[in-house]
C-alpha positions as CSV (number, residue, x, y, z in Angstrom):
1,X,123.7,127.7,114.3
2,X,127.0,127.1,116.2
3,X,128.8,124.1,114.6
4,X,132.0,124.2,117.0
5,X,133.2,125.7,120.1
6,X,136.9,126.6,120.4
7,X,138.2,127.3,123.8
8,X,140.5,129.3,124.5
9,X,140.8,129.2,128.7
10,X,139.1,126.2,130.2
11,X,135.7,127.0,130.2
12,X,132.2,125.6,131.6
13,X,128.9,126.1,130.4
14,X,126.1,127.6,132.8
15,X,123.9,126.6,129.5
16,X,124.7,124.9,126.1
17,X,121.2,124.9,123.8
18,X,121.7,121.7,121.3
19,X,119.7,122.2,117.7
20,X,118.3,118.8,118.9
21,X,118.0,115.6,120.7
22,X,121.6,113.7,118.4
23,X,124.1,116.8,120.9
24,X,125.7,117.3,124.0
25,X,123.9,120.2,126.1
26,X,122.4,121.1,129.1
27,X,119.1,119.3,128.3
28,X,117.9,115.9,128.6
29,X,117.9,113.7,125.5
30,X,119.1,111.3,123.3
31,X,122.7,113.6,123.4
32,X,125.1,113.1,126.5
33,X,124.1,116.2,129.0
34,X,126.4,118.3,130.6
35,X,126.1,121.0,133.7
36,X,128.1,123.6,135.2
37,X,130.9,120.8,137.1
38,X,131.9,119.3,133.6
39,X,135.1,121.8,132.6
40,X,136.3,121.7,129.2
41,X,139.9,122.4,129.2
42,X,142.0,125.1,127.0
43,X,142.7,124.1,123.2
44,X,139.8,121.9,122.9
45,X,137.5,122.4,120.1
46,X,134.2,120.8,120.0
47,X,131.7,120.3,117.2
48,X,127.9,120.0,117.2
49,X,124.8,122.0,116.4
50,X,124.1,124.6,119.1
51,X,121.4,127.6,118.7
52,X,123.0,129.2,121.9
53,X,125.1,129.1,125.2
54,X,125.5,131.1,128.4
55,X,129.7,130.5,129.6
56,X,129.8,130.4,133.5
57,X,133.8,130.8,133.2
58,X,136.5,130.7,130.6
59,X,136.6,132.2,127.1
60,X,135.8,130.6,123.5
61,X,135.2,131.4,120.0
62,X,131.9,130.0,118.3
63,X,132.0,129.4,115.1
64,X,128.4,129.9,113.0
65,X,127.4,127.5,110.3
């Protein structure tokens, strides 16, 4: 699984797979969702528990855990 997202321009997410209901992605759930207009700006590192994501712009590095 992906525990954190580094990134390294800002960055959007066309699709951002949480590991369940407790993280931010691009589903409904318990988590906050997120779409394509919420822009996560350069130098920010995020942590969660992702199984996968589709960028729609920017770059990252995903760390696995």
């Amino acid at each position: 699984n992906i525990v954190a997202i580094q990134f390294l321009e800002d960055a959007t997410f066309s699709a951002l797979t949480p590991s369940d209901s407790s993280y931010i992605g691009t589903a409904g759930g318990n988590g906050d969702a997120i779409d394509s207009s919420n822009t996560f700006p350069q130098g920010v590192t995020i942590f969660g528990n992702w199984t996968a994501f589709t960028l729609a712009s920017g770059s990252v590095i995903a760390y696995l855990g």
